[in-house]
N, C-alpha and C positions, 0 to 999 in steps of 0.2 A: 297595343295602341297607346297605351298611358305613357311606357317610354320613349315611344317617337316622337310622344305632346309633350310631357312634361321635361324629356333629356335629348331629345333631340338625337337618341340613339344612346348606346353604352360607350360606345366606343369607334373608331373611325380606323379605314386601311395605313394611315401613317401610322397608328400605335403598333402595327405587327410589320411593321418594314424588316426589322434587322430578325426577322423570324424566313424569310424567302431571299434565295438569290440574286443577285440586279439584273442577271442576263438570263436570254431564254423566253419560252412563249409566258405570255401572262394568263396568271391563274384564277380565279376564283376569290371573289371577295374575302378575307379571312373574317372582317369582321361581320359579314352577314352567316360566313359560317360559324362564327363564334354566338352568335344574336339566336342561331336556331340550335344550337347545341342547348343553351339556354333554356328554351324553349319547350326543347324536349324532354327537359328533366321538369320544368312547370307542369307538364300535362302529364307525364309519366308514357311518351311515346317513344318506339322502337325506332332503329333508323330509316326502316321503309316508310312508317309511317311519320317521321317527321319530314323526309322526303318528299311525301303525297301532298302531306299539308303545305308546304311550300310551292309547292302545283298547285293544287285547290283552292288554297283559303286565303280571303282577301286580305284578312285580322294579319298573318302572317306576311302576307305580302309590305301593306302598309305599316309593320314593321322594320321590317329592313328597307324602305324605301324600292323596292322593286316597281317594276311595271305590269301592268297584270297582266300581258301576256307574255312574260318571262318566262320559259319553258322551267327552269330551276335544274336540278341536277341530280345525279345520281346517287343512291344513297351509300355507296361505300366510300363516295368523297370524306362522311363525317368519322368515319373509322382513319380517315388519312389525317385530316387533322387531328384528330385524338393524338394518333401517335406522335405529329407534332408538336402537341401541347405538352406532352409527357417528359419532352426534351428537359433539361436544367430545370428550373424555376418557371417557367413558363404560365404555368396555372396557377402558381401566384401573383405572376404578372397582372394574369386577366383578372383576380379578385381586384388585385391594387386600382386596375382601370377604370373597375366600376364601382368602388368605392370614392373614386376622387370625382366621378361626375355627382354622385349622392352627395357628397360633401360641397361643390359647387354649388348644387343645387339648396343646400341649405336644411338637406335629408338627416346628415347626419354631423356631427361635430367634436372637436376633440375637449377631452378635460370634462368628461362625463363622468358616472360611473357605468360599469362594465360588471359582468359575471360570466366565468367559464365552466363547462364540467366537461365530462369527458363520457363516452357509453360504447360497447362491445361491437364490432362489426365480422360480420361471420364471412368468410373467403369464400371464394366461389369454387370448393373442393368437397369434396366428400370424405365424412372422417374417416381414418383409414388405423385400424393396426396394425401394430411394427410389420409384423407377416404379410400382411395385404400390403404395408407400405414400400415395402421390397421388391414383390412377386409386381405389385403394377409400378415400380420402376423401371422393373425390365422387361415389364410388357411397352411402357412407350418410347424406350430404348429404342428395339426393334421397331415398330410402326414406324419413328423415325428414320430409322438407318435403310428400311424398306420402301422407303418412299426416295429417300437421296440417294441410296447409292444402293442397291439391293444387292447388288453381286457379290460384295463382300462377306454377306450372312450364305454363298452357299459352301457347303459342307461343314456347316457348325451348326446350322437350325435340323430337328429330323422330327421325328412325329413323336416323341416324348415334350418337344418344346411345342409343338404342337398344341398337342391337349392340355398342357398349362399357361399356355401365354396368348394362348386364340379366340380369347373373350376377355372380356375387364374379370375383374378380381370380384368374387364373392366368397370370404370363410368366413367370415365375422368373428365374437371373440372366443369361438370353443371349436377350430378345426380339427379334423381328424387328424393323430399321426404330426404335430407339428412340431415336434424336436426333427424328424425327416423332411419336413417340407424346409425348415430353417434352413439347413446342412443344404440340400437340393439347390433350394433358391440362391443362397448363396454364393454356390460354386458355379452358379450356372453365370448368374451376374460378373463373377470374378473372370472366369471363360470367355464372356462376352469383349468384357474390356482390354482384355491382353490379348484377344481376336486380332479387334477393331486396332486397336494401338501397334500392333504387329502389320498388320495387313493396308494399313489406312493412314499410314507415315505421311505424314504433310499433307492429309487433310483435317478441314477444320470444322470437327463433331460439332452439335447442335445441343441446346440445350436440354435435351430430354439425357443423351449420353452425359452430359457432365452434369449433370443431379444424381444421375445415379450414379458417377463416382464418388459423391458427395453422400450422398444415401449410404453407400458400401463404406466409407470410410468411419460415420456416426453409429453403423450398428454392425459389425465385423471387426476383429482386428486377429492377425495370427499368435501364434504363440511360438515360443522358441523353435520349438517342432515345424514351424514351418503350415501349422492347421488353421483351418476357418475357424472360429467361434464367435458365438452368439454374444454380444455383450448383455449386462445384465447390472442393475445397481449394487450388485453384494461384491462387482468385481473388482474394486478399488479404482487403483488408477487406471485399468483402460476400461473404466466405465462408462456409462452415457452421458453425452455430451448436455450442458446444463438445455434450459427451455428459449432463451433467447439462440442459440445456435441452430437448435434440432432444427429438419426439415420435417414438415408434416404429409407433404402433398410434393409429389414428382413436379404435379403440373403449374405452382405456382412455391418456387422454391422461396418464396419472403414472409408468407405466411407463418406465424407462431401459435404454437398451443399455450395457452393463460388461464392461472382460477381465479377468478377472486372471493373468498371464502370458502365455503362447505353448497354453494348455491348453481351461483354463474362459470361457466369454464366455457371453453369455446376454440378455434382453429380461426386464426383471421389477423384483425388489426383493431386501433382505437381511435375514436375520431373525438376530437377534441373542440371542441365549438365557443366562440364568444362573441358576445352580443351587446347593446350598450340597454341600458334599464331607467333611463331618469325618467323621473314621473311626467315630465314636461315634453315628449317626444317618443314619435315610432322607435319600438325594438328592429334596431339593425344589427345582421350579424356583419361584425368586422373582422374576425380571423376563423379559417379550416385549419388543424394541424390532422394530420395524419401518420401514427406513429405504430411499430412493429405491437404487437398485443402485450409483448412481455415488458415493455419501457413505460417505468412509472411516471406518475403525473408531473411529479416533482421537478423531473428532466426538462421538459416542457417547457415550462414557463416562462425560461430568457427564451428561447425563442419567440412566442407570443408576442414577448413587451419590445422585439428588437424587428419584428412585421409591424406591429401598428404604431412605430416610432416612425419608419420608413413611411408610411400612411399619411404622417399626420394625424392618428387617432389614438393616442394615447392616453388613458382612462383618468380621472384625478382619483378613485377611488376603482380598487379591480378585487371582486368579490369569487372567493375560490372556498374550497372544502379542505377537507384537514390533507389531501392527498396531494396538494399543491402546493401546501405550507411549510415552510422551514423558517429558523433566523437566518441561515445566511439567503435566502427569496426576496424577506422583509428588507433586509437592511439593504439587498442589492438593485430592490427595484425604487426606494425613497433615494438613496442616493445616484445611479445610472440615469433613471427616469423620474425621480420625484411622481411618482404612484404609492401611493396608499394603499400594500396588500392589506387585504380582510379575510381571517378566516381561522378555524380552530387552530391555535399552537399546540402540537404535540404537549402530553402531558411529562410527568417528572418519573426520567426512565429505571429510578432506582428503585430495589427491592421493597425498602421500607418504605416508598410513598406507595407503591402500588399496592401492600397490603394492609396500607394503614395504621401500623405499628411501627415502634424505635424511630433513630431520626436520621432522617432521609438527607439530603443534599440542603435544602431550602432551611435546618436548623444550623447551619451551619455560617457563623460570620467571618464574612470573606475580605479581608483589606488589602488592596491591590495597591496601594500606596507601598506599604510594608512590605508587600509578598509574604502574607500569612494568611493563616485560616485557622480559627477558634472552636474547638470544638463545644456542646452544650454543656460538655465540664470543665470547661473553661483551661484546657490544653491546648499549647500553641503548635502547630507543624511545624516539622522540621526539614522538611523539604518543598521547593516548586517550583516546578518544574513544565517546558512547556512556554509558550502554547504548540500541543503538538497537529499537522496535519493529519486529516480521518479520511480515510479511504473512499468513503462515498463524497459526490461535490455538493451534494446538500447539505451535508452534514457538519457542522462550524466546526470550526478547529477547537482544542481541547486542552487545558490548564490540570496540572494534578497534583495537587498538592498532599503531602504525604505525614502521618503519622509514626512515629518509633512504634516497634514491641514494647519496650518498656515504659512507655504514655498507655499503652492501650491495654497490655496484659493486668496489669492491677486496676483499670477499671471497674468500678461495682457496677455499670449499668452495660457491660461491655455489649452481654445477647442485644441490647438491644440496637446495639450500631455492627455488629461485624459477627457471623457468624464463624467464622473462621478463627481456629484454635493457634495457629501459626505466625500467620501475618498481620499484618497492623492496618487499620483503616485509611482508604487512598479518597480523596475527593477530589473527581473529576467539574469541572463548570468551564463556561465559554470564556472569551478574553471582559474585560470590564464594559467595550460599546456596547455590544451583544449582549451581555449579561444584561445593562441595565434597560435594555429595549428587550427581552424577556423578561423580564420583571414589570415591566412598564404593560407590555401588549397581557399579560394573564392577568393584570389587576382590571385590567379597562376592559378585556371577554365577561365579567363578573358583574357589569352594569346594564340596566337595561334598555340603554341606550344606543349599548355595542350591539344588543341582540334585536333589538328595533331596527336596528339599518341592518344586521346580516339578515336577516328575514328574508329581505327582498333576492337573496341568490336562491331562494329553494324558487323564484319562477323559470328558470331556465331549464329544469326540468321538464315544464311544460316546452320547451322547445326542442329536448330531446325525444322528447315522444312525436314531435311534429315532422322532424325528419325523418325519425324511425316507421313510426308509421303511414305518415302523409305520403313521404316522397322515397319509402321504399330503401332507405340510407341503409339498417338492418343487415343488409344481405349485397352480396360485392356485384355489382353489373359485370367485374373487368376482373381479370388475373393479374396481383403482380399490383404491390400498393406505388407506383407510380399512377398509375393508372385507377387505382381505387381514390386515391388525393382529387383526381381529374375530378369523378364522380363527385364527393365531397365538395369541392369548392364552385361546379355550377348548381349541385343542388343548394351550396349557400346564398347563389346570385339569384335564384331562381324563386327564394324564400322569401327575400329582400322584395323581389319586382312584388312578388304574391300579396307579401306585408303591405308594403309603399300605396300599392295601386290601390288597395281597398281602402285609403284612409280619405274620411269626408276634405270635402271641399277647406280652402286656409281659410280659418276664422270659423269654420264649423266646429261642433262639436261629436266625437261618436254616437252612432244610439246604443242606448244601456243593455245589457245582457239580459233578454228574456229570463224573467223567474222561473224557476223548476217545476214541476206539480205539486212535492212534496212543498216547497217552500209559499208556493198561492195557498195551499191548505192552511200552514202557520198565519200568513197574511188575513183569511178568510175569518178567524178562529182568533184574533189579536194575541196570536203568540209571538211570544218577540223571537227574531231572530236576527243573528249580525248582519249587518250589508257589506261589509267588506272582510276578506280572510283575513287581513290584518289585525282587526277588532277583534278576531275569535280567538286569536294567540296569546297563550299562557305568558 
């Protein structure tokens, strides 16, 4: 009801025209089914029952402007737009829509500050060992090829495929006999596919068959001989395939297995959230990214600033973790975007800084005018060379300037710059822009002023727990992160209406946060206690 009073809707059927046909019978409102798609991620209903509710309930009705005797529809229509939505970009279309009515409306606006983070999303699979991840690859091989085309599995299927492939998978991770079941499964998989490909010329197998050509190719490979084997990491080059490639799950081949530390591991994806935080205004979130589990944060971030460019919502300060940050981040989002990154700069990656002894990179005077570099005993390099490109795109390109043996072998303090008997100390550092905007950004992290305003990004934390466990974000509704994206970015619209609608009247003020028990007792007892987390911070 608040967005039919206060927006007059999210959005209208000319914003999804070039989404349907011009010709043919006309369909279904898209934006009344986009308004309850919404809806149902607010209230955490299924499609039947968002369906009912569309029938039923007046709140819903006077939503989408319906009339109340409008019969409504059936509920597999919202699984059809689903799949609609899933097309290209789509479902960031529909974030863009309903951000630029918020921003009309004077909801939300650009040249804020902004803070992102990022948190685990678990696929909607069941974790599987290599062995089970096999054995039910070619269990839904078959279910598949038995449902399309059955005729082809006879005289290949007999009752040994039978009693292994006529239930889901249960060994877990201590099966009986599983060097035989490997060898078995395997062959059996291999059999299937030079069946099918033999027998089944010029038709076009189904997804469940080509994962698990995909499966057989990640964990099998022959050997000269002509034999199956089991791959294994001792095997060199036809080892296992890194963790961005693996498949985990037959039935949702996008899915990645990821650690992060010795703690969190998981099968799924990462959802990446950003919100705007000025003290003077509702927290809106303005961008969902949704990215494979094993894709660090860092990757990220031009995307982010190159959606909320397209928006119109562009942060003047954008508050991130040390998993987002780099120089070449900083320097590309102050000059592309003129955004102010904030947030821990990796530290000084050399030996001697990190153990606190001899002298690291930062004792080192570096004159870019000259192309030299000074060592602490006041030796000049004799090479530099550079700047060279680094492999990762986060990672700035790289200057190396170089010392002779014989500067460095008669050194008296040599342990403490180069433990190496042979060769002569290299000093690596970024180009002089770079350099001097690292040097710049680690002096200003050291005031407590920089640590004043990053403060304020540990609250979106609280908003990752709002998703995860308010609106159920945690754990994947859908197969296959197209469609987990879907998810993510109405439960961002749907966070936003949640937010928006509960805020007092314009020119009100909130009511203050009920005190605790513990904290009435301090109050009671005139102990003092901080009133704001801000205060409380060292």
């Amino acid at each position: 009801m608040w967005v039919r009073d206060r927006l007059d809707g999210l959005w209208c059927d000319e914003d999804f025209a070039d989404w349907y046909p011009r010709d043919g019978r006309r369909g279904l409102s898209p934006a009344q089914l986009a308004t309850v798609c919404v809806l149902q991620f607010l209230l955490g209903l299924s499609d039947r029952q968002a369906a009912e509710a569309v029938r039923c309930r007046i709140d819903f009705k006077y939503a989408m402007a319906m009339e109340l005797d409008d019969p409504g529809f059936h509920h597999s229509v919202l699984a059809d737009f689903r799949h609609r939505l899933a097309e290209g970009e789509r479902a960031d279309r529909l974030l863009d829509l309903a951000l630029a009515r918020l921003k009309a409306a004077g909801l939300v606006r650009e040249r804020t500050t902004q803070r992102t983070d990022s948190t685990h999303v678990l696929a909607a699979v069941r974790d599987l060992t290599r062995l089970e991840l096999i054995t039910e690859a070619v269990r839904a091989a078959l279910e598949e090829v038995a449902g399309a085309a059955g005729h082809l599995l006879v005289g290949l299927v007999d009752e040994e495929w039978g009693n292994r492939y006529g239930r889901p998978v249960r060994l877990g991770k201590n099966p009986t006999r599983p060097k035989t079941r490997i060898l078995a499964t395997g062959n059996d998989a291999a059999r299937l596919l030079e069946h099918l490909y033999r027998h089944g010329a010029g038709r076009a197998f189904g997804r469940q068959v080509q994962a698990l050509r995909q499966i057989m190719v990640q964990n099998y490979y022959r050997d000269a001989a002509g034999r199956l084997l089991w791959r294994t990491e001792e095997d060199g080059k036809p080892g296992l395939p890194p963790s961005s490639r693996a498949i985990v799950s037959p039935y949702d081949t996008s899915a990645r297995y990821a650690r992060h530390g010795h703690i969190v591991s998981w099968r799924g994806f990462s959802a990446h959230l950003t919100e705007t935080c000025a003290p003077d205004g509702p927290n809106v979130i303005t961008d969902v990214a949704t990215t494979a589990a094993t894709t660090h944060d860092s990757q990220v971030l031009p995307g982010i600033h190159t959606r909320l460019r397209r928006r119109g919502l562009l942060p003047a300060e954008h508050l991130v973790d040390s998993g987002y940050t780099s120089l070449v981040h900083l320097e590309q989002a102050a000059r592309e975007h003129r955004v102010t990154l904030t947030g821990p700069m990796p530290g000084n990656p050399t030996r001697q800084h990190r153990r606190g002894e001899g002298f690291s990179r930062d004792d080192f005077h570096i004159d870019f005018d000259r192309r030299q570099v000074t060592c602490p005993q006041g030796q000049v390099s004799q090479g530099w060379h550079g700047p060279y490109p680094t492999s990762s795109p986060t990672a700035a390109p790289l200057i190396v300037a170089r010392f002779t043996k014989g500067q460095c072998r008669p050194c008296p303090v040599r342990a403490q710059c180069t433990t190496s008997r042979e060769s002569a100390r290299n000093v690596g550092f970024p180009p002089r822009e770079l350099r001097d905007l690292q040097l710049r950004v680690r002096t200003e992290q050291q005031t407590l002023e920089w640590k004043t305003r990053y403060a304020v990004r540990s609250g979106v934390e609280g908003t990752v727990n709002e998703f995860a466990h308010g609106h159920d974000m945690r754990r994947c509704r859908y197969r296959g992160q197209d469609k987990t994206h879907i998810q993510h970015v109405l439960t961002a619209i749907a966070v936003n209406i949640e937010r928006l609608s509960g805020l007092p009247p314009a020119g009100g003020t909130p009511p203050p946060r009920q005190p605790t028990a513990f904290q009435n007792f301090l109050d009671q007892h005139n102990i003092h206690r901080p009133k704001s987390w801000r205060s409380s911070r060292g």
